[in-house]
Legacy VTK file of the C-alpha trace (Angstrom):
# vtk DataFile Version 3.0
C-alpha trace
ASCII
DATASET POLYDATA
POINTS 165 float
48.722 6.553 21.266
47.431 3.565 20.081
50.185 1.165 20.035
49.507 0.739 23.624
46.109 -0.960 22.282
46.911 -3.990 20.115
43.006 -4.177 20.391
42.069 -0.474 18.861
39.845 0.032 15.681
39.452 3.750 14.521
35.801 4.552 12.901
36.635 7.124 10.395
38.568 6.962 7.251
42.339 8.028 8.101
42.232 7.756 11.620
44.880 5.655 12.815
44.031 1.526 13.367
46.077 -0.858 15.056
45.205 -4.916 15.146
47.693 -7.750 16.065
50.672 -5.166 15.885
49.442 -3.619 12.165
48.848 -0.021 11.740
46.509 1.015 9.456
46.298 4.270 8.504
45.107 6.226 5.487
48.103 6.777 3.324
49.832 10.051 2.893
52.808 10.855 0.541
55.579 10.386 2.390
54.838 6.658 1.919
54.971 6.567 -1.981
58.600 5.478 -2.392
57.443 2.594 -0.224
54.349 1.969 -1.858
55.908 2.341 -5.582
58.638 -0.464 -4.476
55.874 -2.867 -3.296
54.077 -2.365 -6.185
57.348 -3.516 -8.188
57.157 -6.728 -6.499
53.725 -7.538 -8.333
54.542 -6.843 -11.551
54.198 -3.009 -11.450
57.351 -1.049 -11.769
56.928 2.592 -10.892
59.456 5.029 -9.465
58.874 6.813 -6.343
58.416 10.294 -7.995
56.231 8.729 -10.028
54.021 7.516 -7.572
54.343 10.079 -5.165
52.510 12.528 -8.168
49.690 9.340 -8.616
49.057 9.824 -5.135
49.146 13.056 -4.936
46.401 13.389 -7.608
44.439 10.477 -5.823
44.500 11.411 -2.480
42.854 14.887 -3.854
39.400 12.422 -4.985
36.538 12.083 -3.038
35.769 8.987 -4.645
39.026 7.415 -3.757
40.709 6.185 -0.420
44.025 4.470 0.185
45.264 3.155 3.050
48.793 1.464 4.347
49.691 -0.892 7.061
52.479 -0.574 8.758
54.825 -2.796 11.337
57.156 -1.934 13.694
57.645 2.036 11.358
57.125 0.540 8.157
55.112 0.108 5.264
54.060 -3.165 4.525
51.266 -3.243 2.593
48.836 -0.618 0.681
45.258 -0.447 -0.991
43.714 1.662 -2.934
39.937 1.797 -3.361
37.047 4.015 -5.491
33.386 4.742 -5.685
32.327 3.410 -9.642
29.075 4.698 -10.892
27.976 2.440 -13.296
24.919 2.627 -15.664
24.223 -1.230 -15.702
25.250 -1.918 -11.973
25.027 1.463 -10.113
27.651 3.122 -7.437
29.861 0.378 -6.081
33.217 0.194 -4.263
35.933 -1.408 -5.999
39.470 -2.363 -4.863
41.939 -1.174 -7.439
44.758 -2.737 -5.755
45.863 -4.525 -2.810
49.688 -5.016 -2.182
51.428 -7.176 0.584
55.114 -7.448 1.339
56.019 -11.528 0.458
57.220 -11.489 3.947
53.840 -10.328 5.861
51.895 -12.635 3.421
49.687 -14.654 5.651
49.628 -12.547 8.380
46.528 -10.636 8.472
47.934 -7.826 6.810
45.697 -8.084 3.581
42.672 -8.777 5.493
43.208 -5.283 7.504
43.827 -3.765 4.422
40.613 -4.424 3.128
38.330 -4.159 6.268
39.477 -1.087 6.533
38.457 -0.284 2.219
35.350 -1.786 3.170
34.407 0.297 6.032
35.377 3.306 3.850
33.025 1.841 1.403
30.584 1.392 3.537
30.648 4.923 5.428
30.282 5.882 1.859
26.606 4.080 1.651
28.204 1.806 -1.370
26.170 -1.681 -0.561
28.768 -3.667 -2.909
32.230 -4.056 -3.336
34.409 -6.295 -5.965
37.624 -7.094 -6.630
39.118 -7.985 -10.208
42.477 -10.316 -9.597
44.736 -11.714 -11.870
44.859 -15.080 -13.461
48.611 -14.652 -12.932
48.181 -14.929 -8.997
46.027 -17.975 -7.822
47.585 -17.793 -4.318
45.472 -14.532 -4.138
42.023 -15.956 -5.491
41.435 -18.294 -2.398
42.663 -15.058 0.117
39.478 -13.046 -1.739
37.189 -16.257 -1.076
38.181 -16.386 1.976
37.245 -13.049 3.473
33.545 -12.822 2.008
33.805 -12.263 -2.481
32.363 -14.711 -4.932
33.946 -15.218 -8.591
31.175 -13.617 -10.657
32.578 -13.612 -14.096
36.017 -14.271 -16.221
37.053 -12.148 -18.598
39.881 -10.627 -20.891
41.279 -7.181 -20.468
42.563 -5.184 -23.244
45.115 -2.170 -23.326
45.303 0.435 -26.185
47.368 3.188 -25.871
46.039 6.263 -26.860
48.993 8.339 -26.245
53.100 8.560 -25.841
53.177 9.458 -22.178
LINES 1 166
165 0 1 2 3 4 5 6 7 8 9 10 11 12 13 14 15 16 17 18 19 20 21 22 23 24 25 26 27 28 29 30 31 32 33 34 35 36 37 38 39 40 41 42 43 44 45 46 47 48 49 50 51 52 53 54 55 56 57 58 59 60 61 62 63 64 65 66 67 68 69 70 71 72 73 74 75 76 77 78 79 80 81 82 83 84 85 86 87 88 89 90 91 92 93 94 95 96 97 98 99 100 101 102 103 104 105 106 107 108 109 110 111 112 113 114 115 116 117 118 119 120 121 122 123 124 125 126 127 128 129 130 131 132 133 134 135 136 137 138 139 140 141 142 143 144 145 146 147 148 149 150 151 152 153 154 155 156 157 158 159 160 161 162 163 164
């Protein structure tokens, strides 16, 4: 359909998009072993039953979206975006999480990724979207620079658990 197009852009949130051979497409749960074994390769070890319930739960919110890009079949990338209603800032899209395979790094594949976010965003009537990225990975500070955000703020994040899972 439209891998005849390298060209195509789709205008509504899980309709299928292809640009310079990259599929993106909103994400559905046969992709979660995928996604869970990219998201090992930042830091974030999950299992695929794990994530496959995550997603499940998520894809149920109105508030959320996710999308994947795929080449040639597979999955080589995902992000996963929400509506925040804030009392100091107001509604605003953020971008929970944006994952690339090390091999498509570079390639466009991120940038799809998060046009396609921000057009969900957007549809949405959200007028702002931010990103929070880890000091861990400078290569990706310079990518979100690139493509349009502005370091607002530094900060420390803190983790308490409030129950044994």
């Amino acid at each position: 359909m439209l891998r005849g197009t390298p060209k195509a852009k789709a205008d509504t949130h899980g309709k299928l998009k292809l640009m310079n051979d990259v599929l993106v497409r909103g994400a559905q749960l046969a992709d979660a072993m995928r996604m869970a074994e990219l998201s090992g390769t930042l830091g974030y070890p999950v299992s695929g039953p794990t994530m496959e319930q995550r997603l499940m739960r998520v894809l149920k919110l109105e508030t959320h979206s996710v999308f994947v890009a795929e080449r040639n079949g597979e999955v080589v990338g995902w992000t996963h975006g929400a509506e925040q209603e804030m009392l100091e800032l107001g509604c605003r899209g953020e971008i929970w999480g944006l994952v690339v395979a090390e091999n498509e790094r570079g390639r466009g594949v991120g940038r799809r990724l998060i046009e396609a976010i921000e057009k969900w965003a957007c549809d949405r009537g959200l007028a702002d979207m931010s990103v929070r990225s880890n000091i861990v990975r400078p290569e990706s500070h310079p990518f979100y620079e690139r493509i349009g955000y502005t370091r607002y703020k530094t900060q420390h994040a803190y983790r308490k658990t409030l129950r044994d899972a």
